[in-house]
C-alpha positions as CSV (number, residue, x, y, z in Angstrom):
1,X,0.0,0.0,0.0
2,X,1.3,3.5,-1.0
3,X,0.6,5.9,2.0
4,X,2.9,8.5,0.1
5,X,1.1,12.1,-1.0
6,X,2.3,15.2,-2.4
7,X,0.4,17.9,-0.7
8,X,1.1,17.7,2.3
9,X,4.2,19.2,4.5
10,X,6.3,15.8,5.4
11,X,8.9,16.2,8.0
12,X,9.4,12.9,7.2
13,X,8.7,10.5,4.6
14,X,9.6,6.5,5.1
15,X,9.3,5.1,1.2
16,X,9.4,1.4,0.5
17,X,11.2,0.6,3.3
18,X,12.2,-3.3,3.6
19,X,14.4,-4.8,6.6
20,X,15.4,-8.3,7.2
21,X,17.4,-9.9,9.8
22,X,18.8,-13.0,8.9
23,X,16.2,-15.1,7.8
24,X,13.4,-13.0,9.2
25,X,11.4,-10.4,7.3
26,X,11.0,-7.5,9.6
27,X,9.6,-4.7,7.1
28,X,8.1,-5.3,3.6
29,X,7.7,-2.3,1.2
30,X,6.6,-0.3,4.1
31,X,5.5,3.6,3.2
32,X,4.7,5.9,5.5
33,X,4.6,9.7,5.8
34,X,4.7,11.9,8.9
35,X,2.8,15.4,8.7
36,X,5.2,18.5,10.1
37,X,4.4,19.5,13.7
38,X,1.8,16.9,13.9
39,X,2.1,13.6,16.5
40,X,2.1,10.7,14.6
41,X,1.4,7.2,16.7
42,X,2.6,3.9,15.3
43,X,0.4,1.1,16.6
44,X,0.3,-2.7,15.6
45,X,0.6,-6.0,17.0
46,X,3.9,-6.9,19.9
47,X,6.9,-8.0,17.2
48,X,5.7,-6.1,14.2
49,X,8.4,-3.8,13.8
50,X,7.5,-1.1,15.5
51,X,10.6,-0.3,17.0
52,X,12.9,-1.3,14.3
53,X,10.5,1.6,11.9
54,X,11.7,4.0,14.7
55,X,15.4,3.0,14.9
56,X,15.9,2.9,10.7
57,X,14.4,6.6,11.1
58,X,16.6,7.6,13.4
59,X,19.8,6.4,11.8
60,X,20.3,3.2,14.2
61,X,19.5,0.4,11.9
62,X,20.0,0.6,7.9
63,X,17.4,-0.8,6.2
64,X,17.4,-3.5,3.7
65,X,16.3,-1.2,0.5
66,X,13.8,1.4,0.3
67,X,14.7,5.0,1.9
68,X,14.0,7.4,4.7
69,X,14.0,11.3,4.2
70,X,13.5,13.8,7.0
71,X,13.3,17.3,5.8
72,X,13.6,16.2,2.3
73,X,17.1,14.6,3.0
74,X,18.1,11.5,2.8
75,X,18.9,9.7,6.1
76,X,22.3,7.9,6.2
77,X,22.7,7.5,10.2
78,X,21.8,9.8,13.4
79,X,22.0,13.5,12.9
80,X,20.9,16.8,14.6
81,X,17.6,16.5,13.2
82,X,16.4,13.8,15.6
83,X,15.9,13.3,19.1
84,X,15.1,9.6,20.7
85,X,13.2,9.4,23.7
86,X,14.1,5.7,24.8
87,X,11.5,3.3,27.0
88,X,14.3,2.6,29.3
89,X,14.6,6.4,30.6
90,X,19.3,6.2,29.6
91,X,20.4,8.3,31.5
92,X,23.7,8.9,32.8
93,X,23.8,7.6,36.5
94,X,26.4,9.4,37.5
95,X,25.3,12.9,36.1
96,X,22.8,15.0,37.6
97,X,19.8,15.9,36.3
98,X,21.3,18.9,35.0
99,X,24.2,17.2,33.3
100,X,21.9,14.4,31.8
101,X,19.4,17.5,30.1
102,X,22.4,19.3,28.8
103,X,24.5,16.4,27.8
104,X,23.6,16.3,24.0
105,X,24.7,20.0,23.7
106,X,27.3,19.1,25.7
107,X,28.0,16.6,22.8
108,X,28.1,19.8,20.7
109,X,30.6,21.9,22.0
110,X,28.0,24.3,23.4
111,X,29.4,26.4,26.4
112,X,28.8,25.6,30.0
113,X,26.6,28.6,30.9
114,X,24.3,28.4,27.4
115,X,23.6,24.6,27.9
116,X,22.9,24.9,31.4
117,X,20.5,28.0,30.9
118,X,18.8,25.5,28.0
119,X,18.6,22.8,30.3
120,X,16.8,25.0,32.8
121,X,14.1,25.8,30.6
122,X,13.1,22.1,29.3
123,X,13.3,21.0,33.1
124,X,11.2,23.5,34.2
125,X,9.0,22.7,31.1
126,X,8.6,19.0,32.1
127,X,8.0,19.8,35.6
128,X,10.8,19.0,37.6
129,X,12.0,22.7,38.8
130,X,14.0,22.0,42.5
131,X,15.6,18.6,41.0
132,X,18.3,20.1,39.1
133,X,21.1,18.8,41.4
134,X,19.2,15.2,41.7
135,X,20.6,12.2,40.2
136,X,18.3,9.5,38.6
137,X,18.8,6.7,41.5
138,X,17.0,9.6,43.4
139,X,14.0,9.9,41.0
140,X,11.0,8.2,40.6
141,X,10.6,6.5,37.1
142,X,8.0,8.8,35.9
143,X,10.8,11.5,36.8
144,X,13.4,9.8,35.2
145,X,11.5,9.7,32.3
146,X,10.6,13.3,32.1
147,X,14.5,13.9,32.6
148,X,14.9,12.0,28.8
149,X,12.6,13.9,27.2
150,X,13.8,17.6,28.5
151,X,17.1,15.8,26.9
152,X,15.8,15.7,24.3
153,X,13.8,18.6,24.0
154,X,16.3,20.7,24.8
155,X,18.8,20.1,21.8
156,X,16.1,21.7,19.6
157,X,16.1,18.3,17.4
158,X,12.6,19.0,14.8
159,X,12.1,15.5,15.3
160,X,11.5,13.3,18.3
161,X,11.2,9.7,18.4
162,X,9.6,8.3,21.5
163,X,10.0,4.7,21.9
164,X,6.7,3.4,24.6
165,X,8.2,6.8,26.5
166,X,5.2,6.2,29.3
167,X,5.2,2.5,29.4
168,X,7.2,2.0,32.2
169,X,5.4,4.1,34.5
170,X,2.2,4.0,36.5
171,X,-1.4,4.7,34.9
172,X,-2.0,8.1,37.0
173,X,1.8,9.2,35.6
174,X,0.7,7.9,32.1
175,X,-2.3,10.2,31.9
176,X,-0.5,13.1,33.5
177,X,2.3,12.5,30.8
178,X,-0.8,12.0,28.0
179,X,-1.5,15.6,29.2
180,X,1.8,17.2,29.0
181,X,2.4,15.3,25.3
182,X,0.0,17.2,23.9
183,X,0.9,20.5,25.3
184,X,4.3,20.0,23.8
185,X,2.7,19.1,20.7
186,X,0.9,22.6,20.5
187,X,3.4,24.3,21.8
188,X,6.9,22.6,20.4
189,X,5.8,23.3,16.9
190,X,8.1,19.8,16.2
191,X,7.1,16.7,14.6
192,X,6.4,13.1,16.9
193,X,6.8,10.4,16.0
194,X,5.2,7.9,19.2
195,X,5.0,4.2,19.4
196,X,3.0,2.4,21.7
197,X,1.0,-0.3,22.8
198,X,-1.9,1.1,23.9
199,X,-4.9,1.9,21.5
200,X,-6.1,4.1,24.1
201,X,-3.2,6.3,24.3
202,X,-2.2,6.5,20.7
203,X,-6.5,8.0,19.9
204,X,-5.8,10.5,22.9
205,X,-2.6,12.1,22.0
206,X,-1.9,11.7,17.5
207,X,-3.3,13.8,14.9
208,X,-2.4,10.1,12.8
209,X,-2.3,6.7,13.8
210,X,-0.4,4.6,11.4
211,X,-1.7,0.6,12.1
212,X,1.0,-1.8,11.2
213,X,0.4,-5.8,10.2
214,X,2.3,-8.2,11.8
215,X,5.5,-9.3,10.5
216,X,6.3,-8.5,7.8
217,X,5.0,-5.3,8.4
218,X,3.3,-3.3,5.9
219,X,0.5,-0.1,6.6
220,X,-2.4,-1.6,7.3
221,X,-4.7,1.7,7.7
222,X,-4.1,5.3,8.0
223,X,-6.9,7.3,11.0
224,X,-6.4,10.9,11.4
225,X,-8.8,11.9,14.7
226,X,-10.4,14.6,14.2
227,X,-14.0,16.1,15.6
228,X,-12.1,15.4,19.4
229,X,-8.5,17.2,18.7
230,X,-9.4,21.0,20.1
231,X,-11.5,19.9,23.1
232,X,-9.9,20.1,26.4
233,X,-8.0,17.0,27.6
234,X,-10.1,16.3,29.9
235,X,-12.9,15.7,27.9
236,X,-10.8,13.9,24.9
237,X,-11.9,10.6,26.4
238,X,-15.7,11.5,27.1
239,X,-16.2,11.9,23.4
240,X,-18.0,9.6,20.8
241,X,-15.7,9.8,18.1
242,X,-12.6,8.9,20.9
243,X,-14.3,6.2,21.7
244,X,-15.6,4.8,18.3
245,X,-11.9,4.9,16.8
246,X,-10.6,3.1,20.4
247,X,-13.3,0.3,19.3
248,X,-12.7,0.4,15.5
249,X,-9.2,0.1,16.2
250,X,-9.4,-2.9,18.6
251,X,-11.8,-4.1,16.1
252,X,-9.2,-4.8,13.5
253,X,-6.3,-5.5,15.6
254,X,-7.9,-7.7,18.1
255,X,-7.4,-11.3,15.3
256,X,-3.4,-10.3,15.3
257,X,-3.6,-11.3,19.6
258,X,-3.1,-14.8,20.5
């Protein structure tokens, strides 16, 4: 299936995109095309590449043919253009939550007193003002995973990749972060790129949800939510149309679980 337009503003566009691993066929002819400053959720059965989409867009796997562009570019490995948001919070242990915000500008070359004053802002941004000097053994894992993403938020990269960013962290701290996503989204003006497990979450927070078949895995359907998007967020999940898509969804993904 071609998912692939012309009019539309792509911050990134994944075309034909095939990856194997040995004998195992990851990715087959997969297309796909991310909207600029839009969230775009990637949702499909556990093992159907998912992650390995995510890691050939941001440079950490080469795949098998096809191509990936972001901003028109080719990709040929990580660049300043992207930010990953892992599941597993990795951060530095060692470093404070100062130093682990301001360590890919550290990376850069960027002097002490600018990164620091950068760093300040995206912590105070994800809510964690007072735990500048704390270091993550300290921090809850909600906190730790706030941490990553004022990392990276804060070396302005116009893409982020967030790997299951809130799986690892309890359902009150998942909606709070639901929240606080879609702030950034309106606020960021940069482009998401989410993947998760949860039908749920990816109707609440995405402009698109991109459905992936299992393995190989190819675009199974394209949704774009969109009579819910301006309400408040607490009322997102109150709404008809939220709800219809959370049962459509689960509707056609629900043979793929064994």
């Amino acid at each position: 299936m071609n998912n692939i337009s012309t009019d539309v503003d792509n911050a990134v566009t994944v075309r034909n995109v095939c990856k194997n691993y040995d004998n195992v066929e990851a990715l087959r002819d997969l297309s796909l095309e991310f909207p600029r400053g839009q969230l775009t959720s990637i949702l499909g059965p556990s093992g159907c590449g998912k992650t390995t989409l995510l890691k050939i867009i941001a440079g950490l796997l080469k795949p098998t043919s096809g191509e990936i562009l972001v901003n028109n570019k080719p990709v040929t490995g990580p660049g300043p253009d992207r930010a990953f948001v892992f599941q597993d919070f990795a951060l530095l242990p060692w470093a404070t939550v100062l130093r682990n915000v301001a360590f890919g500008l550290e990376l850069r070359g960027v002097a002490k007193s600018e990164r620091e004053a950068i760093a300040e802002k995206y912590i105070k941004d994800v809510g964690l003002t007072d735990f500048e000097h704390s270091y993550p053994h300290e921090l809850s894992g909600g906190m730790r995973q706030r941490v990553g993403l004022a990392r990276a938020l804060s070396v302005d990269a116009q893409v982020l990749l967030m790997d299951e960013p809130f799986s690892a962290v309890d359902e009150q701290t998942r909606r709070k972060f639901q929240e606080d996503l879609l702030d950034l989204v309106k606020n960021e003006n940069k482009t998401f790129l989410f993947v998760t497990h949860s039908i749920e979450e990816a109707v609440y927070v995405s402009d698109q949800i991109a459905i992936l078949l299992p393995r190989p895995s190819r675009v199974s359907e394209i949704i774009r939510p969109s009579g819910f998007r301006e309400k408040e967020a607490l009322n997102i999940r109150r709404d008809p149309e939220y709800l219809d898509i959370v049962d459509r969804i689960w509707a056609s993904l629900r043979t793929y679980v064994e």
